[in-house]
N, C-alpha and C positions, 0 to 999 in steps of 0.2 A: 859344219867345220870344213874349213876346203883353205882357210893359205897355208902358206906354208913359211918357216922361220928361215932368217941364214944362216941359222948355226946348221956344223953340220953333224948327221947322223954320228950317233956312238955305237958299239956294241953292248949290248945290254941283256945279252943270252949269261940267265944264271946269275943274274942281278934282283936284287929287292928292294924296295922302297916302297914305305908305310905313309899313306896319304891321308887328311884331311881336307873335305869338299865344305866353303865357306859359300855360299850363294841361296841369296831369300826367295828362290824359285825353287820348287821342288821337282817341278819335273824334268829344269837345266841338270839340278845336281842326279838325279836317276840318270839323264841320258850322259852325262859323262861317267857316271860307275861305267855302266853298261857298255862304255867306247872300251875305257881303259882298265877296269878293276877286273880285268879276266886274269888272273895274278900269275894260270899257269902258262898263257899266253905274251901278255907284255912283263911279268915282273912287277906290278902295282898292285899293292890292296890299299883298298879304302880301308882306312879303319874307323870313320866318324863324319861325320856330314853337322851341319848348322848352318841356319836361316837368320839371325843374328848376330848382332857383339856379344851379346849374354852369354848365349850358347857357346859361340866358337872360342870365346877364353877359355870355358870351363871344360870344353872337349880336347882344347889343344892341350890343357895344362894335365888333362889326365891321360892321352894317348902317348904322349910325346912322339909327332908325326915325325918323320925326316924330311915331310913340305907339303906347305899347306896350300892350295889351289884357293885362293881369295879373290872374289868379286870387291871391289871397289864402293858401289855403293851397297849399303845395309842397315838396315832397321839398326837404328841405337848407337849411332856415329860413322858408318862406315868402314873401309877397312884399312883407313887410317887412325880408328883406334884399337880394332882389333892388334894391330901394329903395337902401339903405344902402351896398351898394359900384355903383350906379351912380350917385353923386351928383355928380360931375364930370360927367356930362353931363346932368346936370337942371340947372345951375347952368349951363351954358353960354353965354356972353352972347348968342352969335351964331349957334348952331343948338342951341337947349335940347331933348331928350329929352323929353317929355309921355307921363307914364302914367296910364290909365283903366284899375281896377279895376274886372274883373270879374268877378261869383261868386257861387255859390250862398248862403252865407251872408248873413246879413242884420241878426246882431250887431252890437251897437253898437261892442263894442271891437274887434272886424273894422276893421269903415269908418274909426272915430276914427285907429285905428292907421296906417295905409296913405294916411291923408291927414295926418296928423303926420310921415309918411316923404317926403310929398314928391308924391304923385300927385296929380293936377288933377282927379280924379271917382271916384263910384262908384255900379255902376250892376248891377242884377242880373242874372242868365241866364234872367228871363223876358221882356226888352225885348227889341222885338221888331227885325228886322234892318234895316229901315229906320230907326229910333232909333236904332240902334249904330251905323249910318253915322253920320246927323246927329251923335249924341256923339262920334264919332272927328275932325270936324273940326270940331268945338266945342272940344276939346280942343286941335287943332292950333294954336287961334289964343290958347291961353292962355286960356281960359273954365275955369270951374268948372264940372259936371256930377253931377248925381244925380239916382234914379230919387227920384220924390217925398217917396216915404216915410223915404228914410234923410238927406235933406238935414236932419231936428228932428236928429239926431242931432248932427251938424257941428256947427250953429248954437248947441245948448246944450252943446256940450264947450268952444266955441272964443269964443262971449259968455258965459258966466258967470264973473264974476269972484272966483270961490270955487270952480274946478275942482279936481278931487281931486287928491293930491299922485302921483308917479309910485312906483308899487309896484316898488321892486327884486326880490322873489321875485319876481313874477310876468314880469317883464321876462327873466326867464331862460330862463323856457319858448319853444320857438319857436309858431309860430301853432296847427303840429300840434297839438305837448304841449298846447297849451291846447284845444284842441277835443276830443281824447281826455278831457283832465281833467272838461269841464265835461259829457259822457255819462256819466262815471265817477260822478261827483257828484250825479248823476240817478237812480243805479242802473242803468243797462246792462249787460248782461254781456259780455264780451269779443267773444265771436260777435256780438252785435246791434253794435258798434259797431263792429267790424270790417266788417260789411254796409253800415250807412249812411255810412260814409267808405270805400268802396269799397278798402279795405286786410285784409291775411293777419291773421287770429288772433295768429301771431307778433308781426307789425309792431306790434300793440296791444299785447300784451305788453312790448316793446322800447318803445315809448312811456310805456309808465304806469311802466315802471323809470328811466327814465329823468328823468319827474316826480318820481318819489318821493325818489332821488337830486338832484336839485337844489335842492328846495325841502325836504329831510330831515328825510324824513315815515317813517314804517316800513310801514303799509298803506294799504288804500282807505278804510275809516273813518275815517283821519286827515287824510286827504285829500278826502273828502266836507266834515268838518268846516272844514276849511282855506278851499274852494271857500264854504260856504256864508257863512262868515264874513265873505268880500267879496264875495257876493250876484251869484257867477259862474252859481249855478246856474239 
């Protein structure tokens, strides 16, 4: 973790806020306790971790975090559906749920997504553990948060008033499918994308059929074509 966000520092001497860690790596989520859960240091406890959608519904629904530290892509939809079925507690009047995306990615339709679902930031896994505090309770108080560079992003998806219309194919893939697809589209080969999405040969396999079935395609040529055609690759 080494950038650093523009927002600037708060004070946060004698401040709390109760965190849940959403990321299907367990030893990202160990080394972020271990930056920032030192609670009588920065003011943060963890109180719940998940490697899943499954999970992280069922931890968030029973913790009730003040923000939730979400990865992007995850087993069982991503976390744009962790978003999507915990939206009763983001709307909350009276103690709203706050989630800050966080993730190796740094696609635009990552971010776009995940703040049209409802999160209050996003901000990458190379910010460093002092910034994750500061954005956790930047976040806590209702602020908006991103690392610099993905804030153009937001701004020109969400002021231009000729934004693109919503792609139903593409809306069908979950975050996975889409990140396989757009390696696929690349030329990757099954092994090479299976190594840098830290998933089984299988699992890509079961991913790209799973693409090809939804948006009914018959191969990866058609599916390169498909990708390029709205300029995923």
């Amino acid at each position: 973790m080494t950038e650093r966000t523009a927002d600037t520092e708060r004070d946060t001497a004698g401040r709390r806020a109760r965190v849940v860690l959403v990321d299907d790596h367990r030893m990202f989520r160990t080394g972020v306790r271990a930056e920032i859960g030192r609670t009588e240091e920065t003011g943060v406890e963890v109180v719940g971790e998940a490697p899943d959608v499954d999970q992280a519904v069922s931890v968030i629904a029973a913790t009730r975090p003040d923000v939730v530290l979400l990865d992007v892509h995850l087993p069982g939809g991503g976390g744009v559906e962790v978003l999507r079925r915990s939206a009763a507690l983001l709307s909350d009047p009276e103690r709203p749920v706050r989630f800050l995306a966080l993730s190796v990615s740094d696609a635009a339709e990552d971010v776009i997504g995940v703040i049209r679902g409802g999160a209050r930031g996003y901000v990458t896994k190379t910010i460093t553990g002092t910034d994750l505090v500061n954005a956790v309770f930047r976040v806590a108080d209702g602020d908006a948060v991103f690392s610099p560079r993905l804030a153009g992003f937001v701004l020109d998806a969400f002021a231009s008033t000729d934004a693109p219309p919503v792609d139903e194919d593409l809306d069908r893939l979950t975050q996975r499918e889409r990140e396989v697809l757009r390696l696929i589209a690349r030329g990757y080969a099954y092994k090479e994308i299976a190594k840098q999405l830290f998933i089984s040969v299988k699992t890509v396999e079961s991913h790209v059929s799973a693409v090809l079935r939804k948006l009914q395609l018959s191969n990866r040529h058609e599916l390169t074509r498909w990708a390029t055609a709205r300029r995923l690759v």
